[in-house]
mmCIF file of the C-alpha atoms, coordinates in Angstrom:
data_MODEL
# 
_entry.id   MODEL 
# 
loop_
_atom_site.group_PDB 
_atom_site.id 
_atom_site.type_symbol 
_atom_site.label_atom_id 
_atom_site.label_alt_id 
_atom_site.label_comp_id 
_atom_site.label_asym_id 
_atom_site.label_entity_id 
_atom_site.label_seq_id 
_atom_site.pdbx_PDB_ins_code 
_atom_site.Cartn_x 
_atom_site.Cartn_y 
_atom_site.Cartn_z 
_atom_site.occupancy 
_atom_site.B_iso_or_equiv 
_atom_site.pdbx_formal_charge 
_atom_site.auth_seq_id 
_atom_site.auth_comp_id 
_atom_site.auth_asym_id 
_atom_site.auth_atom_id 
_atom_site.pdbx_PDB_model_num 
ATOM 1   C CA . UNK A 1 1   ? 29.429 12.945  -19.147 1.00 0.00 ? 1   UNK A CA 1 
ATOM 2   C CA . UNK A 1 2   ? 31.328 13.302  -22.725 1.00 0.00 ? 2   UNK A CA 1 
ATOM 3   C CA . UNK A 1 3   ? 33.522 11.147  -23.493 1.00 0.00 ? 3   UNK A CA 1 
ATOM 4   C CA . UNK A 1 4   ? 35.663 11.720  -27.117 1.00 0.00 ? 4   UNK A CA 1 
ATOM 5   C CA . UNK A 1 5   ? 32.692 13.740  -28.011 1.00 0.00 ? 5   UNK A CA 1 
ATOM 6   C CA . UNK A 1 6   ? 30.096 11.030  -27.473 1.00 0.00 ? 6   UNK A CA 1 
ATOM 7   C CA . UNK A 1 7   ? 27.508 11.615  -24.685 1.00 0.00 ? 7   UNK A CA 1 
ATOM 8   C CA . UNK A 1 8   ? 27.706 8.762   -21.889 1.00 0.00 ? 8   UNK A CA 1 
ATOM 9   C CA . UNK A 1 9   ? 24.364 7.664   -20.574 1.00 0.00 ? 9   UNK A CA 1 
ATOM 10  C CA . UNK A 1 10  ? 26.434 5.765   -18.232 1.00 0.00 ? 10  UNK A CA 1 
ATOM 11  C CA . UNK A 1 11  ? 28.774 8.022   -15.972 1.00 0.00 ? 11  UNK A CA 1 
ATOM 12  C CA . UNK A 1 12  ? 31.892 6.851   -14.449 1.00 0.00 ? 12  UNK A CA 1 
ATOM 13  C CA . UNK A 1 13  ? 34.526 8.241   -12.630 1.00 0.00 ? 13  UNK A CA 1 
ATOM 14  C CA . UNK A 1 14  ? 37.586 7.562   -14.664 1.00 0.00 ? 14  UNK A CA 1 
ATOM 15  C CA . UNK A 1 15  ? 40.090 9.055   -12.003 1.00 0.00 ? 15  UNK A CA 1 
ATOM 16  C CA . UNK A 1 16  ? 41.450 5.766   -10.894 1.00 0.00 ? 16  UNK A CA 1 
ATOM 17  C CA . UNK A 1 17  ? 41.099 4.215   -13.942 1.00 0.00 ? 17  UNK A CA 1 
ATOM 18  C CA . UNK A 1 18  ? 44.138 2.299   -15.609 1.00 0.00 ? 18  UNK A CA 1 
ATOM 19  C CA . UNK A 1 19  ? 45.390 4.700   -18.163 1.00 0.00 ? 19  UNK A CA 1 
ATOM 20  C CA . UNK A 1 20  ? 46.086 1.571   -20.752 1.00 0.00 ? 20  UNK A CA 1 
ATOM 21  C CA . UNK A 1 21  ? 42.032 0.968   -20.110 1.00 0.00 ? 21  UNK A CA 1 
ATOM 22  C CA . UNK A 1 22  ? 41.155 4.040   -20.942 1.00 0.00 ? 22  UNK A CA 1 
ATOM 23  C CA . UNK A 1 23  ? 42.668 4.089   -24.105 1.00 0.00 ? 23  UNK A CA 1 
ATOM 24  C CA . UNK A 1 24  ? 40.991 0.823   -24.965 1.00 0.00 ? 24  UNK A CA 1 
ATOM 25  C CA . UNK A 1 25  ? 37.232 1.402   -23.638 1.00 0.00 ? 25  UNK A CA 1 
ATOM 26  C CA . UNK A 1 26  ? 37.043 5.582   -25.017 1.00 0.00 ? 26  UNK A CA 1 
ATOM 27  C CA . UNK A 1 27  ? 39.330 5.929   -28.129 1.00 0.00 ? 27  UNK A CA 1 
ATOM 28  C CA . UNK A 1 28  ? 37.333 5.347   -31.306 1.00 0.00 ? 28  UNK A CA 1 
ATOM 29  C CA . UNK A 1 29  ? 40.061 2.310   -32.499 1.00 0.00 ? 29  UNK A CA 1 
ATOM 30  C CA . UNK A 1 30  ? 40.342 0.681   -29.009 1.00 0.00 ? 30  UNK A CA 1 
ATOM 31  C CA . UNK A 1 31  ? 39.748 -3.085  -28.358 1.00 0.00 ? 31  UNK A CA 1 
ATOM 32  C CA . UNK A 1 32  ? 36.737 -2.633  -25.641 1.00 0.00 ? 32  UNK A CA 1 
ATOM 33  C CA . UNK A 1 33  ? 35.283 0.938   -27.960 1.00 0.00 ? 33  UNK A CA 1 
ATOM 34  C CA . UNK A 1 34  ? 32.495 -0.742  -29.183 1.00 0.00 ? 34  UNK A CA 1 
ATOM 35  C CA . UNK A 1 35  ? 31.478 -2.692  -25.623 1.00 0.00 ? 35  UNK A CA 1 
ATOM 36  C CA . UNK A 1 36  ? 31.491 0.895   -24.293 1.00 0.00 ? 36  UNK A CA 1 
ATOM 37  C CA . UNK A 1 37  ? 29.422 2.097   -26.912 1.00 0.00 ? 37  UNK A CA 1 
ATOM 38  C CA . UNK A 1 38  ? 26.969 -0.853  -26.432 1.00 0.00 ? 38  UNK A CA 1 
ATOM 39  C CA . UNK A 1 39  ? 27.129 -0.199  -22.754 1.00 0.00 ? 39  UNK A CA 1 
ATOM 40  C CA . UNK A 1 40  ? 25.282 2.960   -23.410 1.00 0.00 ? 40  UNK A CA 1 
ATOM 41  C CA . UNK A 1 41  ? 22.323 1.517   -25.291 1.00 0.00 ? 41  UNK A CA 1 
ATOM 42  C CA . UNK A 1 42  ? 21.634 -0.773  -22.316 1.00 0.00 ? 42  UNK A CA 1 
ATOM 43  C CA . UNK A 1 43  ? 19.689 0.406   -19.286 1.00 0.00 ? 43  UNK A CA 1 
ATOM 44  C CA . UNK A 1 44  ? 20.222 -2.772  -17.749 1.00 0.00 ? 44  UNK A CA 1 
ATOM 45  C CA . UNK A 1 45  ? 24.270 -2.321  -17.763 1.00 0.00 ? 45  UNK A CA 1 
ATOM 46  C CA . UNK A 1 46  ? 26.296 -0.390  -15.037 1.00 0.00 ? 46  UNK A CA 1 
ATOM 47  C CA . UNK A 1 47  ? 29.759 0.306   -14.880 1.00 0.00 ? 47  UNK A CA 1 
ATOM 48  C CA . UNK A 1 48  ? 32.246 0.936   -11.594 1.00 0.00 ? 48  UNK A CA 1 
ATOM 49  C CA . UNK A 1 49  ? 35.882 1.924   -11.785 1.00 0.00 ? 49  UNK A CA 1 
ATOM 50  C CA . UNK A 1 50  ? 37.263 -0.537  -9.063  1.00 0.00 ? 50  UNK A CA 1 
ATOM 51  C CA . UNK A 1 51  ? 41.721 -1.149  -8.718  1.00 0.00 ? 51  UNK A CA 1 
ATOM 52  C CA . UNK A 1 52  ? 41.874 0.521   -11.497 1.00 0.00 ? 52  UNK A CA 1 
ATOM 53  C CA . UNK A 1 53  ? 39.753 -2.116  -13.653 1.00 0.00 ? 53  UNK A CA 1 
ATOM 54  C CA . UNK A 1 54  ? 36.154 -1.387  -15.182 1.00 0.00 ? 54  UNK A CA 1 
ATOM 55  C CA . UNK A 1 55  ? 33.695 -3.394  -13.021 1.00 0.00 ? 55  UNK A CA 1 
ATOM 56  C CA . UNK A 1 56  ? 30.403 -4.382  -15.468 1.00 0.00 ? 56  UNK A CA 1 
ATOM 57  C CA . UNK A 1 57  ? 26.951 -5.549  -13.947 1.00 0.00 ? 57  UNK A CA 1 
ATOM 58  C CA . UNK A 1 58  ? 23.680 -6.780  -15.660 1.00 0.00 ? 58  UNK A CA 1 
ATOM 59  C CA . UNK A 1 59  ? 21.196 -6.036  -13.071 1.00 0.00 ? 59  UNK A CA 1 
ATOM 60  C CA . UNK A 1 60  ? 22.971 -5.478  -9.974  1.00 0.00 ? 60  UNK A CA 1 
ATOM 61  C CA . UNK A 1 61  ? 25.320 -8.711  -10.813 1.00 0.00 ? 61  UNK A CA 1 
ATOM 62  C CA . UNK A 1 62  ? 28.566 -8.199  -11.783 1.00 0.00 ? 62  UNK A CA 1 
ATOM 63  C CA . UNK A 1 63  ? 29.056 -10.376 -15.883 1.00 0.00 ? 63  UNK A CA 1 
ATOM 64  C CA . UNK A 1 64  ? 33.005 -8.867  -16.795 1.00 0.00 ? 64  UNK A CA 1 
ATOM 65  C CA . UNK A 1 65  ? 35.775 -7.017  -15.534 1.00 0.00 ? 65  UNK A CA 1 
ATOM 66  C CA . UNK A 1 66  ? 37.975 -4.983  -18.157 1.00 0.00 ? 66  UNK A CA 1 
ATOM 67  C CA . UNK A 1 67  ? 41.804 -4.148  -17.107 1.00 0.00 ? 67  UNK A CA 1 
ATOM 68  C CA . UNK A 1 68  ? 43.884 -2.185  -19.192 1.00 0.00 ? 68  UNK A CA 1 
ATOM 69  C CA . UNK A 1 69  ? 46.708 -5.257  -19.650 1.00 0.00 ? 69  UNK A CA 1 
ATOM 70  C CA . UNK A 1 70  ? 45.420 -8.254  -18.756 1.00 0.00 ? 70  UNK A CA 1 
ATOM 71  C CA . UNK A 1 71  ? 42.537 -10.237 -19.977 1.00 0.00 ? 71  UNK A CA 1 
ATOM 72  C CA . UNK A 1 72  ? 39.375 -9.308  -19.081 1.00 0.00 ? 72  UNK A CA 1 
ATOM 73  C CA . UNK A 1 73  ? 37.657 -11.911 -16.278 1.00 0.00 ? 73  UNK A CA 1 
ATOM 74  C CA . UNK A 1 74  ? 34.162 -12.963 -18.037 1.00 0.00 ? 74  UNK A CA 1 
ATOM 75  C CA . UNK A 1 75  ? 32.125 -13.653 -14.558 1.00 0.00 ? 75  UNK A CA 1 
ATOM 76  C CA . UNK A 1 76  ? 28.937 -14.753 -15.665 1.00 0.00 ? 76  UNK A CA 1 
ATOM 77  C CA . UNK A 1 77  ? 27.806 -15.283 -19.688 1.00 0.00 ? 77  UNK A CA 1 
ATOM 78  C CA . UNK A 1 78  ? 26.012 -12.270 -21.452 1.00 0.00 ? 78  UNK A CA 1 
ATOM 79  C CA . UNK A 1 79  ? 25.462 -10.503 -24.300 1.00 0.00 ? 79  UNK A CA 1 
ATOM 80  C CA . UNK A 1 80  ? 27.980 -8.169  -23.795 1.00 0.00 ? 80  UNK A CA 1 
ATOM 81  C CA . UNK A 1 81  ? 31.109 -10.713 -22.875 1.00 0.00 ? 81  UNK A CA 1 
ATOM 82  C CA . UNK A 1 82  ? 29.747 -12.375 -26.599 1.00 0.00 ? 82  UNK A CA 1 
ATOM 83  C CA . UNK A 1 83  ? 30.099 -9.103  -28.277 1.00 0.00 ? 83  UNK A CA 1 
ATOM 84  C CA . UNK A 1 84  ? 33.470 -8.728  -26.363 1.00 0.00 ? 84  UNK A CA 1 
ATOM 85  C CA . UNK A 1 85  ? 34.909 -12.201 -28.219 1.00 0.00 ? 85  UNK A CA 1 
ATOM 86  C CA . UNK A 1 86  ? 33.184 -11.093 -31.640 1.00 0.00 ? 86  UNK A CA 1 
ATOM 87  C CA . UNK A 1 87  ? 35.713 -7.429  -30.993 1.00 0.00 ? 87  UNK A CA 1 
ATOM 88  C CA . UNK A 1 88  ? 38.755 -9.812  -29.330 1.00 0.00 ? 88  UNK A CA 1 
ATOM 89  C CA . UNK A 1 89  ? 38.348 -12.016 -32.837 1.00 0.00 ? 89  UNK A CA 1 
ATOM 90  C CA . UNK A 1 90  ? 38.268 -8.480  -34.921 1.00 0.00 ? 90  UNK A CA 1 
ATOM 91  C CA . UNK A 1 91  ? 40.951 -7.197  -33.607 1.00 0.00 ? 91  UNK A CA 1 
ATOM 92  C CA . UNK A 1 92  ? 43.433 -10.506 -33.568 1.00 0.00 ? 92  UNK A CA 1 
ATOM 93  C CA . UNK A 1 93  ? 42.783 -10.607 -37.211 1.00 0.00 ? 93  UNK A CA 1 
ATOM 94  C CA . UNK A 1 94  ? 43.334 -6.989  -38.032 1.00 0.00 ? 94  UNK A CA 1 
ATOM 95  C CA . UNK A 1 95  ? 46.688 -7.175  -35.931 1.00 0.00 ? 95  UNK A CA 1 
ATOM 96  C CA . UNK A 1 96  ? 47.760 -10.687 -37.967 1.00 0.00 ? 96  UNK A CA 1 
ATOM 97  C CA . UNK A 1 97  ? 46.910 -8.680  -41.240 1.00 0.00 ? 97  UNK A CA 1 
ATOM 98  C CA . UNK A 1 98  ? 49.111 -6.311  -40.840 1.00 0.00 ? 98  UNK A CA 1 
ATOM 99  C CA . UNK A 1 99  ? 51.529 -8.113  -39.373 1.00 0.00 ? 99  UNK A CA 1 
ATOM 100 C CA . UNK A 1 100 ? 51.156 -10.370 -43.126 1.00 0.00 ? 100 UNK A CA 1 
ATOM 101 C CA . UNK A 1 101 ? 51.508 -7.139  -45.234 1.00 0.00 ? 101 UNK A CA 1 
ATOM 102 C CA . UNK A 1 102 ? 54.579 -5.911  -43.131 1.00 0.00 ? 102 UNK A CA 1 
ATOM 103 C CA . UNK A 1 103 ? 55.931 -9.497  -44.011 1.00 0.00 ? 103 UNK A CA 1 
ATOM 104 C CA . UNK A 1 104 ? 55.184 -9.169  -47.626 1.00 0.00 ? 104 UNK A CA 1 
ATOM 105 C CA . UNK A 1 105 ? 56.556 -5.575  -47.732 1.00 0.00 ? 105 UNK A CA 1 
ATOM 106 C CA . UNK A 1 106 ? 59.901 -6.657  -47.000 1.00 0.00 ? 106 UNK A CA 1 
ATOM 107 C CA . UNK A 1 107 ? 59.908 -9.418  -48.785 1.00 0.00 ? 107 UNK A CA 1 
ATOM 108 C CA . UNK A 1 108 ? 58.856 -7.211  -52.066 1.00 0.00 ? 108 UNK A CA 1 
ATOM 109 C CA . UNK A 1 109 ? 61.927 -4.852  -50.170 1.00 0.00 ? 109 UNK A CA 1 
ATOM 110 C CA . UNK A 1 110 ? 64.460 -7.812  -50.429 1.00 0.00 ? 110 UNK A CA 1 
ATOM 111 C CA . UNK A 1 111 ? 63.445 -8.536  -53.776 1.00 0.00 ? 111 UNK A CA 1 
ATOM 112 C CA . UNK A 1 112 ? 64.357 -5.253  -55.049 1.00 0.00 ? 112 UNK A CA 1 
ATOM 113 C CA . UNK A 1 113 ? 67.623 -4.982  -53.432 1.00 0.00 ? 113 UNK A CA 1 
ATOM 114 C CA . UNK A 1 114 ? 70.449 -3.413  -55.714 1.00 0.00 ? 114 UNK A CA 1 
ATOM 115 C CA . UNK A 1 115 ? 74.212 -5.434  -56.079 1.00 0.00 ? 115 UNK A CA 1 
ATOM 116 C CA . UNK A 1 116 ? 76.795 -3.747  -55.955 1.00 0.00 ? 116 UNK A CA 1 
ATOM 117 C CA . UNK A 1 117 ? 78.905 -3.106  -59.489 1.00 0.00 ? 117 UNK A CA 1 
ATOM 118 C CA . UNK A 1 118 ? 81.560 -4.990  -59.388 1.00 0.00 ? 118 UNK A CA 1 
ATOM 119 C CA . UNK A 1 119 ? 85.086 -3.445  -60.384 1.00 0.00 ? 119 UNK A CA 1 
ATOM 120 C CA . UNK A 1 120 ? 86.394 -5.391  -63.427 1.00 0.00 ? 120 UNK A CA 1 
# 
């Protein structure tokens, strides 16, 4: 399967898959990108498209379910829900750094505002 021009090792049937998820697990900026491409280096790891959420197992025994917008449900601890919280962390402090330079943008805006000429 090719996915966003990257060969999957690991094939799923994305057909009932939440749109919102899909966008997060296959486009190259998405939240859950890099689990998916970590999911492919790891024989161990199998994926299931279940209601619409990514089902994850370790060995036959299910460790996370991804949804497309809610939080994902850590079941049991592995390596992959750790490198989950490293991304979650990533991308919390990308979104609060550009929230900051939108803030300091108009502020620098404000600062630069014009008065009106007054008529004398």
């Amino acid at each position: 399967m090719v996915i966003n021009g990257i060969e999957s090792m690991i094939t799923i049937d994305t057909t009932n898959m939440c749109s919102h998820l899909q966008k997060k697990l296959f486009e190259e900026n998405g939240i859950y990108h890099s689990l998916w491409i970590a999911m492919q280096d790891d024989p161990e790891l199998t994926a299931v498209v279940r209601s619409r959420q990514l089902h994850i197992y370790r060995n036959g025994k299910k460790v996370l379910v991804l949804a497309g917008k809610s939080v994902p449900k850590i079941i049991r601890e592995d390596s992959i829900c750790e490198l989950l919280q490293v991304e979650r962390i990533k991308w919390m402090e990308q979104r609060f750094n550009n929230a900051l330079a939108a803030i300091k943008d108009e502020s620098a805006a404000s600062l630069t505002v014009t008065r009106p000429s007054s008529n004398k």
